[in-house]
N, CA, C and O atoms as a MOPAC input file, in Angstrom:
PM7 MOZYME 1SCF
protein

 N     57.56900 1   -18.69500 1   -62.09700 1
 C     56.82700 1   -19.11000 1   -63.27400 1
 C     55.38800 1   -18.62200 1   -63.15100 1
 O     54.99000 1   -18.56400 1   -61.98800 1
 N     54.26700 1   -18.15300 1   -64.36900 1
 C     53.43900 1   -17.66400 1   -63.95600 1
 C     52.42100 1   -19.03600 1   -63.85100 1
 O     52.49300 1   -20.20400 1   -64.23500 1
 N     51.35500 1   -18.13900 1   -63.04400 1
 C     50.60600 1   -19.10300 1   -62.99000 1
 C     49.20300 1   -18.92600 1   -63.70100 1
 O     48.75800 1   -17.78400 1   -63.82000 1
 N     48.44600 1   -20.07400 1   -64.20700 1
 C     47.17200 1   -19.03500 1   -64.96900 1
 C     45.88800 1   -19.93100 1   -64.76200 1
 O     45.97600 1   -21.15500 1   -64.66200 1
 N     44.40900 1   -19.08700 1   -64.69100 1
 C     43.66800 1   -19.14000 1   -64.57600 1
 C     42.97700 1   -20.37900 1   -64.77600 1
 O     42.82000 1   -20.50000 1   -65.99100 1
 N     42.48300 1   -21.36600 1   -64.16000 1
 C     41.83900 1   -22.38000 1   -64.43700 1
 C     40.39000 1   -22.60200 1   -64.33100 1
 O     39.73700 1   -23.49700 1   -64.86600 1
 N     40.00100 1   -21.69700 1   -63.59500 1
 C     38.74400 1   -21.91100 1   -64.00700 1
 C     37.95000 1   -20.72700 1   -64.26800 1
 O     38.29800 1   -19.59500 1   -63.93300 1
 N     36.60000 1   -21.08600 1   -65.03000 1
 C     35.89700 1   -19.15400 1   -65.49300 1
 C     36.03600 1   -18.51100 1   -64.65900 1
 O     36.82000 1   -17.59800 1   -64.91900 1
 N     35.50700 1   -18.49000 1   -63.32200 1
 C     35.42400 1   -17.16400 1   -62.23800 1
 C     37.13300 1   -16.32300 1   -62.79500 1
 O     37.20300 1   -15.20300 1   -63.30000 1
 N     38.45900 1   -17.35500 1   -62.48000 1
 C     39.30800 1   -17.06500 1   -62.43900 1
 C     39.37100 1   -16.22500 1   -63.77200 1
 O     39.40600 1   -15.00100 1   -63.64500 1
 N     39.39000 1   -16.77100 1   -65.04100 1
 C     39.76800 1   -15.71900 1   -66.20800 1
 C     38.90400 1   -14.76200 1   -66.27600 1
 O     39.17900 1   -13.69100 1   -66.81800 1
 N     37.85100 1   -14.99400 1   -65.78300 1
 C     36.56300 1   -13.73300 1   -65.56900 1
 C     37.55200 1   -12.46500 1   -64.89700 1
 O     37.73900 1   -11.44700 1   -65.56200 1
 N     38.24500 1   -12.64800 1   -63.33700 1
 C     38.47500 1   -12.00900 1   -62.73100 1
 C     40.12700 1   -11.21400 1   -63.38600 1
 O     40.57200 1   -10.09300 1   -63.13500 1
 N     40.66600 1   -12.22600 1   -64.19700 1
 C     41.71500 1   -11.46200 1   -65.12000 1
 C     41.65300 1   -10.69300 1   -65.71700 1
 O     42.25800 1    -9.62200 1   -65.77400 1
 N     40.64300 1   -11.27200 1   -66.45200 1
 C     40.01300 1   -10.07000 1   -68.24300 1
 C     39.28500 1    -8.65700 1   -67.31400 1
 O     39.21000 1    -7.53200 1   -67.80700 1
 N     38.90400 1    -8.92600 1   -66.22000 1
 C     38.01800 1    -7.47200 1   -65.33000 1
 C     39.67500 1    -6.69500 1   -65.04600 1
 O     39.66600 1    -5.46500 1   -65.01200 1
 N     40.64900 1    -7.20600 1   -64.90700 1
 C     41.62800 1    -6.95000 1   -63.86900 1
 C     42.76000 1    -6.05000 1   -65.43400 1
 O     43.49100 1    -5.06400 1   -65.52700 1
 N     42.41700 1    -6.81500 1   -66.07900 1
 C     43.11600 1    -6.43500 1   -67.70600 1
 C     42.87900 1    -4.88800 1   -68.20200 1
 O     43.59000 1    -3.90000 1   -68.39100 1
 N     41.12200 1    -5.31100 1   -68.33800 1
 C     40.29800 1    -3.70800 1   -68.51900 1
 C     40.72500 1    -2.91200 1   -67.73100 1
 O     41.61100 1    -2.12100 1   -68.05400 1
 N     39.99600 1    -2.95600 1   -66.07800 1
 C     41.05300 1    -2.26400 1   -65.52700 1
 C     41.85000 1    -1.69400 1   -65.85400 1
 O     41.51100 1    -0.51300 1   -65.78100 1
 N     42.93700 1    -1.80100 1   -66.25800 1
 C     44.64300 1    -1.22600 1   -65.92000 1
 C     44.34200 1    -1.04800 1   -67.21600 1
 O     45.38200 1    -0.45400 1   -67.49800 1
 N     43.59800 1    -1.09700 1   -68.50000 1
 C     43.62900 1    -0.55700 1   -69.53100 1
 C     43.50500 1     0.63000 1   -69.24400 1
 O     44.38200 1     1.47400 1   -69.42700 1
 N     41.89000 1     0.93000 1   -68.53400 1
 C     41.30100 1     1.87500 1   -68.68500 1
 C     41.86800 1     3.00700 1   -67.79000 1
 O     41.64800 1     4.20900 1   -67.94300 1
 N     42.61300 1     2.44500 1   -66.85300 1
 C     43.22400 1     3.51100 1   -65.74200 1
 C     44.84600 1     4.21600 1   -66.06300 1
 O     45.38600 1     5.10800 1   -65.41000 1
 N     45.34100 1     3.56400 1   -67.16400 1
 C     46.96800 1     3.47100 1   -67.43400 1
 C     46.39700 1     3.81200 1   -69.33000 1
 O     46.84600 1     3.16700 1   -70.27700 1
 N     45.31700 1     4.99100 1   -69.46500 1
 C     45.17200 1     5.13400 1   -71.17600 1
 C     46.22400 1     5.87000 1   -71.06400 1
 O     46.78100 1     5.30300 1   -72.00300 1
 N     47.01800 1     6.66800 1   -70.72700 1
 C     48.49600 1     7.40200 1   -71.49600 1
 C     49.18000 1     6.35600 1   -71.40100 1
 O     49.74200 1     6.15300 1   -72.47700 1
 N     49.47000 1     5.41000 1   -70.47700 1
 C     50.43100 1     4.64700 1   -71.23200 1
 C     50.31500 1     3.30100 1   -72.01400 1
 O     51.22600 1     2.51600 1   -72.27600 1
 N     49.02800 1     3.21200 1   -72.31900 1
 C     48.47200 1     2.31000 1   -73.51000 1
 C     47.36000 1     3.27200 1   -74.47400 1
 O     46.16000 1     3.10400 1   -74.69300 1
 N     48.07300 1     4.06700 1   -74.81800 1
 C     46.96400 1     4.64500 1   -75.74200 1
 C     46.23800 1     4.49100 1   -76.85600 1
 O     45.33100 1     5.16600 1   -77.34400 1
 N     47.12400 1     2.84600 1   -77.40500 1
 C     46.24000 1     2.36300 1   -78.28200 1
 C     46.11000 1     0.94700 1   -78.16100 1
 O     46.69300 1     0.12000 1   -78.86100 1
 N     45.08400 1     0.65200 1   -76.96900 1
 C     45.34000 1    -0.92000 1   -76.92200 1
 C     45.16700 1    -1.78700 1   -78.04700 1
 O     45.22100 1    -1.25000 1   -79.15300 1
 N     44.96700 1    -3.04100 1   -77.98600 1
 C     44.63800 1    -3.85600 1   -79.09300 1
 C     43.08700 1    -4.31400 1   -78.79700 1
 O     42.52800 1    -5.05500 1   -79.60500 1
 N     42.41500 1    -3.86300 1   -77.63500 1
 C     40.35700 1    -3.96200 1   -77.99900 1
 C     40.73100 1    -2.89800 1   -76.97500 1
 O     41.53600 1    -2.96000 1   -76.04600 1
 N     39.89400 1    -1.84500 1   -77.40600 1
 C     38.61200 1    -0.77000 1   -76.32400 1
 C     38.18500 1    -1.50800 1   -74.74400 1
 O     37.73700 1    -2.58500 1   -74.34800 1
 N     38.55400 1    -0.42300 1   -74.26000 1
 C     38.05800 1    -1.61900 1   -72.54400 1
 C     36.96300 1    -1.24900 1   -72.10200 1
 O     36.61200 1    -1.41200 1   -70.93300 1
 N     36.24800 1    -0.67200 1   -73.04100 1
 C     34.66700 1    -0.39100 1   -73.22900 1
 C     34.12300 1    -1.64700 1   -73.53600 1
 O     33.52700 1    -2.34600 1   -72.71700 1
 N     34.36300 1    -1.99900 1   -74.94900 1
 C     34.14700 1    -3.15800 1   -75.55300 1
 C     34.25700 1    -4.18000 1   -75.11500 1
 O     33.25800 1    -4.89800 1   -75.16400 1
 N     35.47500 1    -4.70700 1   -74.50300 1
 C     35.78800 1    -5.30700 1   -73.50300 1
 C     34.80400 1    -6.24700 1   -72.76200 1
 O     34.72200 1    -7.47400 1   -72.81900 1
 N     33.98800 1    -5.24100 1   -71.96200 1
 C     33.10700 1    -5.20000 1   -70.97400 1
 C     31.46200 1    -5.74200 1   -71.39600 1
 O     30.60500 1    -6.11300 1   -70.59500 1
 N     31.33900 1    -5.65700 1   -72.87900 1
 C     30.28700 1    -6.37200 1   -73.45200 1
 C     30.33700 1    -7.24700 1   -73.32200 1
 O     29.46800 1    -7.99000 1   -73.77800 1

């Protein structure tokens, strides 16, 4: 079962971990649903 983030540091370190693998895996998400530029604002 998954487990999920409870506190900010933690979803902080998801949403960094999200971008990430956006930004490194663009052929195989080539059109995400937000910019992992944007993201990062």
């Amino acid at each position: 079962m998954a487990t999920f983030p409870r506190t900010e540091p933690e979803v902080l370190r998801l949403a960094q971990a999200i971008v990430n693998g956006l930004a490194t895996n663009a052929t195989v998400y080539p059109a995400p649903p937000a910019r992992a530029k944007r993201a990062t604002q």
